[in-house]
VMD Tcl script that builds the backbone (N, CA, C; Angstrom):
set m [mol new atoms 516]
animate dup $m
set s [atomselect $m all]
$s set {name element resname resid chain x y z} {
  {N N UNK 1 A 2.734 57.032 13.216}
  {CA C UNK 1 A 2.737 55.878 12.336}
  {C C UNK 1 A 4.136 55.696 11.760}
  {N N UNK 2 A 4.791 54.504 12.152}
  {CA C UNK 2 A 6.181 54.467 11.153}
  {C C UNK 2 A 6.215 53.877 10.020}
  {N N UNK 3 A 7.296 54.273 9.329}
  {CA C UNK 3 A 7.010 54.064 7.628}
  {C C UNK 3 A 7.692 52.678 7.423}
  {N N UNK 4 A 6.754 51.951 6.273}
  {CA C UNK 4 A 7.171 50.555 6.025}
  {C C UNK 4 A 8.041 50.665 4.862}
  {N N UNK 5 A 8.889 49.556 5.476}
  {CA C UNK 5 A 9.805 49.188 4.327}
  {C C UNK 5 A 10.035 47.969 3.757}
  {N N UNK 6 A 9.673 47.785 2.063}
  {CA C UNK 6 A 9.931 46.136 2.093}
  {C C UNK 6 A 11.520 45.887 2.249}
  {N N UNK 7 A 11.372 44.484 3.335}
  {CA C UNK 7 A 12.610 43.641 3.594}
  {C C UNK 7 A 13.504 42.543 2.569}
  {N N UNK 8 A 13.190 43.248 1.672}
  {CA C UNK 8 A 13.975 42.976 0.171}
  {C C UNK 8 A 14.892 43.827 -0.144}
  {N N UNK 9 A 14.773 45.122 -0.878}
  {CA C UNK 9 A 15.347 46.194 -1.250}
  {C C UNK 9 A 15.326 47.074 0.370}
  {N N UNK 10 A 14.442 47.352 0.846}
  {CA C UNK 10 A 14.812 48.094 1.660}
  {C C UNK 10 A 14.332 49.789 1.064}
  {N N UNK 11 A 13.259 49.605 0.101}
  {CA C UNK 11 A 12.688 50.495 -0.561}
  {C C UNK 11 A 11.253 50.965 0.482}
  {N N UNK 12 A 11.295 52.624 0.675}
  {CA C UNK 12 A 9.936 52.764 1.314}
  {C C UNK 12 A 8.433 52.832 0.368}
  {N N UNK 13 A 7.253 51.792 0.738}
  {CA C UNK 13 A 6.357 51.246 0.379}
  {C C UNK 13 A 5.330 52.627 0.321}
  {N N UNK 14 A 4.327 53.112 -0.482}
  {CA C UNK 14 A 3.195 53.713 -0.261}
  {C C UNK 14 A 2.580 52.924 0.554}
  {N N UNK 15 A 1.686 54.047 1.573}
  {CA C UNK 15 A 0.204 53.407 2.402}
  {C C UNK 15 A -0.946 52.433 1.435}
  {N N UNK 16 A -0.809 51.391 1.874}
  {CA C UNK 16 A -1.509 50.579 0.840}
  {C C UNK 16 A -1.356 50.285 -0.340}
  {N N UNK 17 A 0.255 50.196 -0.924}
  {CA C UNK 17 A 0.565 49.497 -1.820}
  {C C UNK 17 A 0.527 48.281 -1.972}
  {N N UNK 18 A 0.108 47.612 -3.171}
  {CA C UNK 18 A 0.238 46.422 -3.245}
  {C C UNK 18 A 1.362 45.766 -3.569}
  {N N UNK 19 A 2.210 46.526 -4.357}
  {CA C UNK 19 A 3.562 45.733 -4.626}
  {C C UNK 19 A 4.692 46.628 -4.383}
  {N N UNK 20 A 5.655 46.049 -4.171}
  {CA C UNK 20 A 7.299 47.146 -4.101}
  {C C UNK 20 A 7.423 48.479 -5.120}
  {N N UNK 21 A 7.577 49.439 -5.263}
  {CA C UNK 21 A 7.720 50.559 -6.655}
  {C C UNK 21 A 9.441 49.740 -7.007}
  {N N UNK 22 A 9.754 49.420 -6.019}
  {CA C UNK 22 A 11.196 49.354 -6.479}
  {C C UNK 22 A 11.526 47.848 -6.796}
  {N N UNK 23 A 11.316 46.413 -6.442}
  {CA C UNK 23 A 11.293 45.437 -6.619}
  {C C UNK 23 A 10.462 44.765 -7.187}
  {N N UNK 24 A 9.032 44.943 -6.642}
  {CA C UNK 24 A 8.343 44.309 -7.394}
  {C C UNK 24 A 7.610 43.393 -6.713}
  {N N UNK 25 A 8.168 43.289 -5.365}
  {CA C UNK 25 A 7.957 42.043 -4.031}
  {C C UNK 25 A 6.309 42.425 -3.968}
  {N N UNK 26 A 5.866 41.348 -3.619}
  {CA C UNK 26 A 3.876 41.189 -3.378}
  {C C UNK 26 A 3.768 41.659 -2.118}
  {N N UNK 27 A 2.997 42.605 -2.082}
  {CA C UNK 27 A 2.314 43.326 -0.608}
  {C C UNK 27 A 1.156 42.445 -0.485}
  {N N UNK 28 A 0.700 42.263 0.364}
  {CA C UNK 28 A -0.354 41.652 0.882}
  {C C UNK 28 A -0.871 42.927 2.373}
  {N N UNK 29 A -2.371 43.155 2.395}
  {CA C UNK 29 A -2.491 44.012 3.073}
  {C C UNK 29 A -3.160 43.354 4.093}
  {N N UNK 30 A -2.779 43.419 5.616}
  {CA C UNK 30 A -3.475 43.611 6.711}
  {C C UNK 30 A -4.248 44.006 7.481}
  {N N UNK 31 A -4.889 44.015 8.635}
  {CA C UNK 31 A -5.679 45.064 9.640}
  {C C UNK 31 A -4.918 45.273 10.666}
  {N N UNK 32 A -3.601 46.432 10.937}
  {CA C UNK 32 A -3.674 45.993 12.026}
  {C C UNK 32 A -4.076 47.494 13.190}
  {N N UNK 33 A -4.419 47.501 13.954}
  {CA C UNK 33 A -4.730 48.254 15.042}
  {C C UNK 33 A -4.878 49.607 13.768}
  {N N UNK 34 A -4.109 50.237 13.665}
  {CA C UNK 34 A -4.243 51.329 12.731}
  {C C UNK 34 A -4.791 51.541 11.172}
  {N N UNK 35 A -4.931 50.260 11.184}
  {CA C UNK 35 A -5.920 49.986 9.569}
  {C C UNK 35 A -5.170 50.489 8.343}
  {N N UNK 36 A -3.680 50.848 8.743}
  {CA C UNK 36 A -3.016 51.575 7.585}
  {C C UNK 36 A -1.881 50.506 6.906}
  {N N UNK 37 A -1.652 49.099 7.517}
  {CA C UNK 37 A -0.080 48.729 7.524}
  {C C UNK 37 A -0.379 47.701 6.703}
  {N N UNK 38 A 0.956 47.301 5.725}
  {CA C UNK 38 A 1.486 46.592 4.858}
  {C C UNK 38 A 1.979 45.317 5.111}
  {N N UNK 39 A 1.897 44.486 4.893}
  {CA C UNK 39 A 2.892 43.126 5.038}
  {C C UNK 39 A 3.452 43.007 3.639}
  {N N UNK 40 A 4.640 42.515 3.721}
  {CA C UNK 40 A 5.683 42.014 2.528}
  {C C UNK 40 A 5.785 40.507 2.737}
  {N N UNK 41 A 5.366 39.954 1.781}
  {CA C UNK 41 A 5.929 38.536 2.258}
  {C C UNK 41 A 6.488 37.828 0.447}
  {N N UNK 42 A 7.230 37.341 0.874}
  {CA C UNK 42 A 8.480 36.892 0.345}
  {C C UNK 42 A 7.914 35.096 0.328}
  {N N UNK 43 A 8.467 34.088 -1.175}
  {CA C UNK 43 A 8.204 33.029 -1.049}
  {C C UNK 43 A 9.306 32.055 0.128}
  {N N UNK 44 A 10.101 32.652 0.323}
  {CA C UNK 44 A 10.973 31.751 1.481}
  {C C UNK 44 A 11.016 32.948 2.659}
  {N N UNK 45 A 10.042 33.699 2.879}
  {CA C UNK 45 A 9.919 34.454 4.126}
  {C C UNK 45 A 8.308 33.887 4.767}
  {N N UNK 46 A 7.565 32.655 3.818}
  {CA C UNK 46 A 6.082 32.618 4.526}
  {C C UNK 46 A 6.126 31.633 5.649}
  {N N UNK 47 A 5.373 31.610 6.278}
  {CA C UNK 47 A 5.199 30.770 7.935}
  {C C UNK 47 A 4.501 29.437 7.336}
  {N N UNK 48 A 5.006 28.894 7.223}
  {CA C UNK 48 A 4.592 26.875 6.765}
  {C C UNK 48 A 3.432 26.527 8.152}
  {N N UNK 49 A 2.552 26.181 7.658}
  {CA C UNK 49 A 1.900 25.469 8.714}
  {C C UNK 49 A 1.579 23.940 8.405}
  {N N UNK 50 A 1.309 23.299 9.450}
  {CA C UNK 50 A 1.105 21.564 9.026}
  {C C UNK 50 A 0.213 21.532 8.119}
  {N N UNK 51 A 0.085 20.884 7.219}
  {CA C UNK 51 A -1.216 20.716 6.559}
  {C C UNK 51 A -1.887 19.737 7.394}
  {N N UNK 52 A -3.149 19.028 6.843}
  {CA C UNK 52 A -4.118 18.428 7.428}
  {C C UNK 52 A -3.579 17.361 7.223}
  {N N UNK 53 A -2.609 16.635 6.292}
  {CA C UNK 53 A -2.127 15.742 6.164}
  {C C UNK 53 A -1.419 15.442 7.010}
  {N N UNK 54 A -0.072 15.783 6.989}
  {CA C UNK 54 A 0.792 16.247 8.166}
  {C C UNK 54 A 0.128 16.029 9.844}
  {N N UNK 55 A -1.023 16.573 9.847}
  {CA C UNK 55 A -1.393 16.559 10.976}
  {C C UNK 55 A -2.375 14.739 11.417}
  {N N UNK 56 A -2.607 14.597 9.950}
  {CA C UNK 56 A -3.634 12.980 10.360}
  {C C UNK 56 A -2.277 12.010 10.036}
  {N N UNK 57 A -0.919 12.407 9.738}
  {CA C UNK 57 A 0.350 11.367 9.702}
  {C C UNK 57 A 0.626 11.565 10.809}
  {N N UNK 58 A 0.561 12.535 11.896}
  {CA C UNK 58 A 1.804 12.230 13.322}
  {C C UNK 58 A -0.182 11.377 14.397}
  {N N UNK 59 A -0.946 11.585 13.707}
  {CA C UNK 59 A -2.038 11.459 14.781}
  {C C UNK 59 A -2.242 9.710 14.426}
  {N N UNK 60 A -1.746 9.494 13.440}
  {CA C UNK 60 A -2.274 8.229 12.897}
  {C C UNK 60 A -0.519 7.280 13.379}
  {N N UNK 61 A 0.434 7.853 13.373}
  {CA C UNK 61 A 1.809 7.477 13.979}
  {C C UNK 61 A 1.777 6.982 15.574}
  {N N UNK 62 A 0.765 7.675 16.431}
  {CA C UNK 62 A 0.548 8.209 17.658}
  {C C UNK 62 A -0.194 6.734 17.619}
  {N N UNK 63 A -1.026 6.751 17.114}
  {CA C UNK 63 A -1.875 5.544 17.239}
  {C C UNK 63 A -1.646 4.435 16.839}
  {N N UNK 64 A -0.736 3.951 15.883}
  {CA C UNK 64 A 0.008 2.964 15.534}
  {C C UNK 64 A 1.094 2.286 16.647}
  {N N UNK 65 A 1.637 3.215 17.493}
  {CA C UNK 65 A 2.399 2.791 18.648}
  {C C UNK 65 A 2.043 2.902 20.030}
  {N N UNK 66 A 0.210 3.575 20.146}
  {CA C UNK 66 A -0.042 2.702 20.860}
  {C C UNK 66 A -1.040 1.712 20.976}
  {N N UNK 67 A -1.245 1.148 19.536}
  {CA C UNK 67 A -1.679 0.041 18.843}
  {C C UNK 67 A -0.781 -1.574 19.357}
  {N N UNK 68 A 0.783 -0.712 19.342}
  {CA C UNK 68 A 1.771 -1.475 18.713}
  {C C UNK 68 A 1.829 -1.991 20.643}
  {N N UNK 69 A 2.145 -1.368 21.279}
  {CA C UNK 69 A 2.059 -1.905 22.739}
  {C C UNK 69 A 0.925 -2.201 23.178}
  {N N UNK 70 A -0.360 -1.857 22.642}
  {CA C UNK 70 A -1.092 -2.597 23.393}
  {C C UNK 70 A -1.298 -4.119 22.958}
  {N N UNK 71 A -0.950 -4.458 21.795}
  {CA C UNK 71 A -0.529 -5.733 21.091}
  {C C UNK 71 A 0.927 -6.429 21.933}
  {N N UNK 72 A 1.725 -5.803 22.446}
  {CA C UNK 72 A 2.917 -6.593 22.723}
  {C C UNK 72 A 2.699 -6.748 24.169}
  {N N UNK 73 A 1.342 -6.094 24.883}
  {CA C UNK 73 A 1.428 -6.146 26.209}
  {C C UNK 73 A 0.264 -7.481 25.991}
  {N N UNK 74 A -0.768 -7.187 25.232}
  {CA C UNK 74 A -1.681 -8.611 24.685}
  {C C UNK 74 A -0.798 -9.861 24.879}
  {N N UNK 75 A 0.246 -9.677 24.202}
  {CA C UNK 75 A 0.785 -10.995 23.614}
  {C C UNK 75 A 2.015 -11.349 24.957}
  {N N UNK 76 A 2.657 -10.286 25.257}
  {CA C UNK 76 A 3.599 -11.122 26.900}
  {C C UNK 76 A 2.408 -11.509 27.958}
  {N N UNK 77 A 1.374 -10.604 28.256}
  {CA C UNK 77 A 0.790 -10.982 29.842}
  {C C UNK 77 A -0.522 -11.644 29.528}
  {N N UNK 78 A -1.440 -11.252 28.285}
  {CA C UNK 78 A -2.309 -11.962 28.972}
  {C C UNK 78 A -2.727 -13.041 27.747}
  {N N UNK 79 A -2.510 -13.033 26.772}
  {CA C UNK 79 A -3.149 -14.593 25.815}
  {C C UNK 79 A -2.025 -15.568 26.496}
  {N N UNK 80 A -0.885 -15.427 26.528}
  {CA C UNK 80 A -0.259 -16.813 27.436}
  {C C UNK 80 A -1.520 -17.550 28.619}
  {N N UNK 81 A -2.132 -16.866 29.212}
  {CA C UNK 81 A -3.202 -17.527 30.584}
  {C C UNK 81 A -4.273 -17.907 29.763}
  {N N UNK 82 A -4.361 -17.904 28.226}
  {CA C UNK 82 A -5.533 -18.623 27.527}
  {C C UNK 82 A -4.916 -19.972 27.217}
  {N N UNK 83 A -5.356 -20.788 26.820}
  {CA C UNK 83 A -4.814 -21.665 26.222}
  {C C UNK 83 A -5.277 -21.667 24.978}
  {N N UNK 84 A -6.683 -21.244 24.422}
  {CA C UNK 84 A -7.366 -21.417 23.202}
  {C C UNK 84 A -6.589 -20.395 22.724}
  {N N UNK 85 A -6.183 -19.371 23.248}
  {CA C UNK 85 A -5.246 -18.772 22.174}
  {C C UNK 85 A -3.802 -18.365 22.404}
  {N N UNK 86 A -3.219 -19.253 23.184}
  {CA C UNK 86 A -2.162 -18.841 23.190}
  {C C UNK 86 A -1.148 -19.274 21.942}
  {N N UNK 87 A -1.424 -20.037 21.694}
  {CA C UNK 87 A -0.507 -20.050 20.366}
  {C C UNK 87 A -0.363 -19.105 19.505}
  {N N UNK 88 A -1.305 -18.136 19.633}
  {CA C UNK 88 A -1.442 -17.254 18.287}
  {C C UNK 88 A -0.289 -15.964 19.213}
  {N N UNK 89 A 0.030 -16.139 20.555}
  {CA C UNK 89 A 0.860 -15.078 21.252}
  {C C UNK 89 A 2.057 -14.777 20.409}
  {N N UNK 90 A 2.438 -15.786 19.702}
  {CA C UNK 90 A 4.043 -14.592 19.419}
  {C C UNK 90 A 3.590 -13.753 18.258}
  {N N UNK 91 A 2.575 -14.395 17.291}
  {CA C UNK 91 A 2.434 -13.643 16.415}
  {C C UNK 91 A 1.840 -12.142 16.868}
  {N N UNK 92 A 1.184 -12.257 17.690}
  {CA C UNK 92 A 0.701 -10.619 18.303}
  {C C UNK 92 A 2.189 -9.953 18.612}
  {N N UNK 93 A 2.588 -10.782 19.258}
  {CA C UNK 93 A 4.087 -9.558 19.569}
  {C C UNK 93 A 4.860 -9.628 18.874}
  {N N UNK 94 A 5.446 -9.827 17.766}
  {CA C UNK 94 A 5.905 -9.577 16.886}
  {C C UNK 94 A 5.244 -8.918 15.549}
  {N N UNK 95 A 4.317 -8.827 15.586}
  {CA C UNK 95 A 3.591 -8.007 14.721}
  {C C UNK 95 A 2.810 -6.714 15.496}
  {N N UNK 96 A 3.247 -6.669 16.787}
  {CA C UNK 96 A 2.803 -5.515 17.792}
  {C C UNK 96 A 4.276 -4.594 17.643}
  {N N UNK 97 A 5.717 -5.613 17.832}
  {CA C UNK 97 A 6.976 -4.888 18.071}
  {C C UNK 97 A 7.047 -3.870 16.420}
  {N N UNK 98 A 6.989 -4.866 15.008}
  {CA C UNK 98 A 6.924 -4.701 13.834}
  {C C UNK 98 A 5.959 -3.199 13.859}
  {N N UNK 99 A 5.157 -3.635 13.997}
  {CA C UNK 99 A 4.272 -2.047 14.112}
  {C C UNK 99 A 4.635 -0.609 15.164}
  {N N UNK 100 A 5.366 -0.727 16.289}
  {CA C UNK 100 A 5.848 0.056 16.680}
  {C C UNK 100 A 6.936 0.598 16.019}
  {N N UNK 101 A 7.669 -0.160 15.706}
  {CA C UNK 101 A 8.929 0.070 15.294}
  {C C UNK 101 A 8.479 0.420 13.626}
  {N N UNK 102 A 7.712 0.416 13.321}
  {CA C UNK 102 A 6.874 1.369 11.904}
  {C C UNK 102 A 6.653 2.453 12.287}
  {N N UNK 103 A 5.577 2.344 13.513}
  {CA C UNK 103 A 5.462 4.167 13.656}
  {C C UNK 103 A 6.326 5.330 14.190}
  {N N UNK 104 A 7.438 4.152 14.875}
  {CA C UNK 104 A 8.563 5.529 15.633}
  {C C UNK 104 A 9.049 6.037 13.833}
  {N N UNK 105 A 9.406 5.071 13.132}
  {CA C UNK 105 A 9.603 5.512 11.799}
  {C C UNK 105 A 9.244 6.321 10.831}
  {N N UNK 106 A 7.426 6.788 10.920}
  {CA C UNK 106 A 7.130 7.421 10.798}
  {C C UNK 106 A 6.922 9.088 11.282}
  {N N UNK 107 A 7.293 8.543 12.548}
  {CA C UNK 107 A 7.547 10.297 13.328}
  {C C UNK 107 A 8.895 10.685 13.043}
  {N N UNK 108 A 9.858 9.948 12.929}
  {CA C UNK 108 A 11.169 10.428 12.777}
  {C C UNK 108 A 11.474 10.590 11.197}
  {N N UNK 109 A 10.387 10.392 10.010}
  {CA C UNK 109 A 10.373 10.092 9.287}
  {C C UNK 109 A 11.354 9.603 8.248}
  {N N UNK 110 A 11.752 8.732 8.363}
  {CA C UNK 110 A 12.541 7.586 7.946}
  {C C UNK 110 A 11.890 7.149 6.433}
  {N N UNK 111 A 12.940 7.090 5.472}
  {CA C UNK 111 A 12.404 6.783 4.219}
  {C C UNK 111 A 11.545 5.674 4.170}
  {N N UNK 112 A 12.024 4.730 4.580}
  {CA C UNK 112 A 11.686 3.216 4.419}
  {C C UNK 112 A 10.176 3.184 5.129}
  {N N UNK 113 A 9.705 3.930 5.919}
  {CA C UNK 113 A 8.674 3.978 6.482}
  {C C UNK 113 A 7.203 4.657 6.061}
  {N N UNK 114 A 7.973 5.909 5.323}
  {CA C UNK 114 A 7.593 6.660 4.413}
  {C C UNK 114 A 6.695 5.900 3.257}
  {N N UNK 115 A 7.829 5.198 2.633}
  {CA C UNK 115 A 7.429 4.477 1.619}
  {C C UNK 115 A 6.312 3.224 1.746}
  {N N UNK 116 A 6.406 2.554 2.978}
  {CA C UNK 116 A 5.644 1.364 3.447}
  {C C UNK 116 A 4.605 1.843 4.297}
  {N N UNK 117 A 4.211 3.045 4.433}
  {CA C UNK 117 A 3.145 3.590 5.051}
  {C C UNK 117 A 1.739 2.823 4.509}
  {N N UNK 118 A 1.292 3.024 3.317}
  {CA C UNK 118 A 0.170 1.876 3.321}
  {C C UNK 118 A -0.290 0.935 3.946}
  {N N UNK 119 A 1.146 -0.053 3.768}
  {CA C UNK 119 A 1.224 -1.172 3.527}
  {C C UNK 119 A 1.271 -1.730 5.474}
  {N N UNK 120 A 1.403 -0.682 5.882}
  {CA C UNK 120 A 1.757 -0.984 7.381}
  {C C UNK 120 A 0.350 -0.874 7.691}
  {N N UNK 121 A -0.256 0.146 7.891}
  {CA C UNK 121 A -1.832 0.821 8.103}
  {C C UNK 121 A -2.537 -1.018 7.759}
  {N N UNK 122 A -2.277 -1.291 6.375}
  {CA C UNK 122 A -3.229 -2.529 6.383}
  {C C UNK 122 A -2.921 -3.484 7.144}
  {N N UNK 123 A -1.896 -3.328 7.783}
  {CA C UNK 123 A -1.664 -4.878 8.578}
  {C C UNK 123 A -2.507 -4.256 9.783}
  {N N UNK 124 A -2.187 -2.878 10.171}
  {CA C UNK 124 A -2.705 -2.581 11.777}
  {C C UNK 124 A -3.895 -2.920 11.585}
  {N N UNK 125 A -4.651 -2.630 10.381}
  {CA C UNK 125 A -6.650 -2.812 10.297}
  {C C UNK 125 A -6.526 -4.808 10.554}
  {N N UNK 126 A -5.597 -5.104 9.889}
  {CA C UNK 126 A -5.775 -6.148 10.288}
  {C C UNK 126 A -5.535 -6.894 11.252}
  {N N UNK 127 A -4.895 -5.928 12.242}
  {CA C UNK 127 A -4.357 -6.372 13.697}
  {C C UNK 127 A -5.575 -6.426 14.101}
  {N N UNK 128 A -6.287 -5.218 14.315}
  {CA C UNK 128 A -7.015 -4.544 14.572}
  {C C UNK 128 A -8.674 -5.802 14.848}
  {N N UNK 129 A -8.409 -6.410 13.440}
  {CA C UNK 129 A -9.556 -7.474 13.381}
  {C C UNK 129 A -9.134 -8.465 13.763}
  {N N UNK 130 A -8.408 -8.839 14.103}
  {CA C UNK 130 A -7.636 -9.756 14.966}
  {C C UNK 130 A -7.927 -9.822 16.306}
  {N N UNK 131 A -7.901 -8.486 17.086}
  {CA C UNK 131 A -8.286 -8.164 17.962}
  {C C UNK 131 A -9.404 -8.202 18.843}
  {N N UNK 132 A -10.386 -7.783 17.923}
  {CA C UNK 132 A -11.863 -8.065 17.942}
  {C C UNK 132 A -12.576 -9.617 18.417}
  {N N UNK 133 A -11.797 -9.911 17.049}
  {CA C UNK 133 A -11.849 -11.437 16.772}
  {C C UNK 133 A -11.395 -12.338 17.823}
  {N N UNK 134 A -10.310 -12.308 18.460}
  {CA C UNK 134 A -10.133 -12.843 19.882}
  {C C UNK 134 A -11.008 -12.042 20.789}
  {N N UNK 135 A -11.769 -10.852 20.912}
  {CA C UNK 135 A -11.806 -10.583 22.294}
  {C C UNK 135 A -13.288 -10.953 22.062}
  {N N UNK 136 A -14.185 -11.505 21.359}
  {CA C UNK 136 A -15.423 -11.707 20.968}
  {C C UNK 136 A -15.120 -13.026 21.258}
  {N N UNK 137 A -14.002 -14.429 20.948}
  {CA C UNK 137 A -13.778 -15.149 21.071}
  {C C UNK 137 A -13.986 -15.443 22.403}
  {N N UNK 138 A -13.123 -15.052 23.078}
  {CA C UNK 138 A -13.186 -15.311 24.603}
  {C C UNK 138 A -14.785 -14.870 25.323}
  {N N UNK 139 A -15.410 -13.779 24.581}
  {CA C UNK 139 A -16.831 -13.470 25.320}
  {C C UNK 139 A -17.399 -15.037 25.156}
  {N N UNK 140 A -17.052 -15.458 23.984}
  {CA C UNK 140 A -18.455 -16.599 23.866}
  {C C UNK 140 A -17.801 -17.869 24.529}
  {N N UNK 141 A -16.380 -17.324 24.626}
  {CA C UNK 141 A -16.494 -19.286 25.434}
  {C C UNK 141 A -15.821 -19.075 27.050}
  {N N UNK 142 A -16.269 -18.061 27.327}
  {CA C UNK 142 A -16.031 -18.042 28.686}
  {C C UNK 142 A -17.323 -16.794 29.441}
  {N N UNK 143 A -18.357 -16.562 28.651}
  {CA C UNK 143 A -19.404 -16.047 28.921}
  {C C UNK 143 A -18.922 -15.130 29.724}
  {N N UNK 144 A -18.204 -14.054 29.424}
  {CA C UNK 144 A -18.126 -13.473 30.315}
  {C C UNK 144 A -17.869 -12.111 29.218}
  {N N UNK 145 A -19.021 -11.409 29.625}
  {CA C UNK 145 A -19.060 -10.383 28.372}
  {C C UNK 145 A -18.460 -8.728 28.597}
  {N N UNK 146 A -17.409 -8.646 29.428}
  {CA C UNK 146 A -16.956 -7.872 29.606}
  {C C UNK 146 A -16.222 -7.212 28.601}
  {N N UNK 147 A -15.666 -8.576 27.487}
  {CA C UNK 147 A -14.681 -8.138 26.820}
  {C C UNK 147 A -15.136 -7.551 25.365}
  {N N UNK 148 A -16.571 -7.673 25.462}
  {CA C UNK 148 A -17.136 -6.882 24.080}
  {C C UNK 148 A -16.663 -5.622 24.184}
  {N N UNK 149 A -16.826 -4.708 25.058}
  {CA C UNK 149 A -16.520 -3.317 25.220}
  {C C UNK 149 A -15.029 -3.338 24.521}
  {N N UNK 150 A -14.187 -3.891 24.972}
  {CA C UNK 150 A -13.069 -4.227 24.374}
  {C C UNK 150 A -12.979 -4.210 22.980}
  {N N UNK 151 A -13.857 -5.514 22.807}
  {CA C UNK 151 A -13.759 -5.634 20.803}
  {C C UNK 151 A -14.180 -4.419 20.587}
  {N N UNK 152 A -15.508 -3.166 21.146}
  {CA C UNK 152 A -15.849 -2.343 20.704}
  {C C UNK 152 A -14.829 -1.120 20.251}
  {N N UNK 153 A -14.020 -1.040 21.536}
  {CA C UNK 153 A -13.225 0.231 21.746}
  {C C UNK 153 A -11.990 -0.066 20.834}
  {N N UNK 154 A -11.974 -1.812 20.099}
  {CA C UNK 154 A -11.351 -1.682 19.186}
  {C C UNK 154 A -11.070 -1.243 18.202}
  {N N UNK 155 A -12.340 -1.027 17.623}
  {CA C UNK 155 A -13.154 -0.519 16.188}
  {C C UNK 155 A -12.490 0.945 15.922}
  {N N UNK 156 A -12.686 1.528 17.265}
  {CA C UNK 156 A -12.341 3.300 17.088}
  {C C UNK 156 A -10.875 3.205 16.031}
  {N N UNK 157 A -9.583 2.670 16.592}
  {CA C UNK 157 A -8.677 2.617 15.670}
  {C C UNK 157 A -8.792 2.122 14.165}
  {N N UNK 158 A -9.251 1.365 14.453}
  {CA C UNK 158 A -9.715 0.707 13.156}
  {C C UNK 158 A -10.690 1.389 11.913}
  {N N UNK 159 A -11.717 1.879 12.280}
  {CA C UNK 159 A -12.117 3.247 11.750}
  {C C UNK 159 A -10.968 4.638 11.446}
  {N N UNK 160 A -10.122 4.871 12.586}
  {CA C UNK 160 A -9.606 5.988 12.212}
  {C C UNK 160 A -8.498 5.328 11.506}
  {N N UNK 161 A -7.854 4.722 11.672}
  {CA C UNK 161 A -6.616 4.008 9.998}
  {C C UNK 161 A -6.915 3.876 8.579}
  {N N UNK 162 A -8.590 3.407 8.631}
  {CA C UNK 162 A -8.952 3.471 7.591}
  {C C UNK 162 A -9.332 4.983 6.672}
  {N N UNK 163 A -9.827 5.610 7.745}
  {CA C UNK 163 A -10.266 6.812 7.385}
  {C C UNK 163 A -8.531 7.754 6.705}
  {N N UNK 164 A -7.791 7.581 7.781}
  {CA C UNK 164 A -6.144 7.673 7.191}
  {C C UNK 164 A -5.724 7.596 5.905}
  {N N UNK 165 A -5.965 6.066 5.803}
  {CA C UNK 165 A -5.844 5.412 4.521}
  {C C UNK 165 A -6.782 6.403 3.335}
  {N N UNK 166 A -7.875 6.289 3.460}
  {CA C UNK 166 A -8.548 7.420 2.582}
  {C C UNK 166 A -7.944 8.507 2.240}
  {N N UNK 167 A -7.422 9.453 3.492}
  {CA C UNK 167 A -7.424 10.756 3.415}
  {C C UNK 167 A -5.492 10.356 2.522}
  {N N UNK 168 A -4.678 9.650 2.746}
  {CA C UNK 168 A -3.455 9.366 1.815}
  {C C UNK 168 A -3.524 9.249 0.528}
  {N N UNK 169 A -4.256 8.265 -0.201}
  {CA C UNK 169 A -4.898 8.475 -1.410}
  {C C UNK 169 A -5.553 9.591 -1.937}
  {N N UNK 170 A -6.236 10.275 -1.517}
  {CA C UNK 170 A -6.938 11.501 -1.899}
  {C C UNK 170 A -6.262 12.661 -2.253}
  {N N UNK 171 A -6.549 13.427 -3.231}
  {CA C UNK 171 A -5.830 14.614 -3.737}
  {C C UNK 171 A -5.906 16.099 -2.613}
  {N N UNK 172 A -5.222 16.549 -3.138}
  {CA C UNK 172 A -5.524 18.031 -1.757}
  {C C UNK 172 A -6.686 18.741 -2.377}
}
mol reanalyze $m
mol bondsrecalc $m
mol representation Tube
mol addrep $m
């Protein structure tokens, strides 16, 4: 068995001490293979992990850009071949480009993005119903009901932004 030393002082630890004799540093005790050993851990020596936050900001970023192209691919190839809605085309791609160019912002995390995080999320829910809203449009005046699945598989984002939105507001 080799003898532990905290990586502070450099002082040798009793078997199952809880703190340094000589510093004072917090032992925290382990299992490992030998059931005898010490960990030292130090406040700028601990292993950071994502929080849950962290982890629903790059998942909710992820989905914002490819929110954001599937809106700018909406708005170049296919509402132009509508006529009932093509007018509404630039506004999809420019509020498809606007939203990409939010979420690369958010992964690279960029102040300005940081800060307008809300405020972006509500436009996507409202892309989002936008979305719907044309692709339900076209079911009923061209009977051709393929594109419900569409409005459906819209919803999923739309649910998870909101749910986002929740979990941002909420305390830890």
């Amino acid at each position: 068995m080799e003898d532990l030393h905290c990586p502070k002082c450099h002082h040798l630890l009793a078997p199952g001490a809880r703190h340094c004799g000589q510093c004072g540093a917090e032992a925290i005790e382990h299992e490992p293979i030998s059931m005898e050993g010490v960990t030292i851990l130090h406040a700028d020596k601990r292993i950071e992990r994502p929080s849950w936050k962290e982890i629903a900001h790059s998942i909710c970023a992820w989905l914002l850009i490819l929110l954001g192209a599937a809106f700018v691919g909406l708005a170049a190839f296919y509402m132009p071949l509508h006529s009932e809605v093509s007018s509404e085309s630039p506004l999809f791609g420019v509020l498809g480009l606007a939203q990409t160019l939010f979420a690369i912002g958010m992964l690279k995390e960029w102040g300005w993005a940081q800060s307008w995080m809300p405020y972006f999320c509500g436009v996507a829910i409202l892309m989002i119903l936008m979305r719907v809203s044309f692709f339900s449009t076209l079911s009923r005046q061209h009977h051709v009901y393929h594109f419900v699945p569409l409005a459906l598989v819209s919803l999923v984002p739309l649910y998870a932004l909101s749910l986002y939105l929740a979990f941002i507001f909420s305390e830890d």
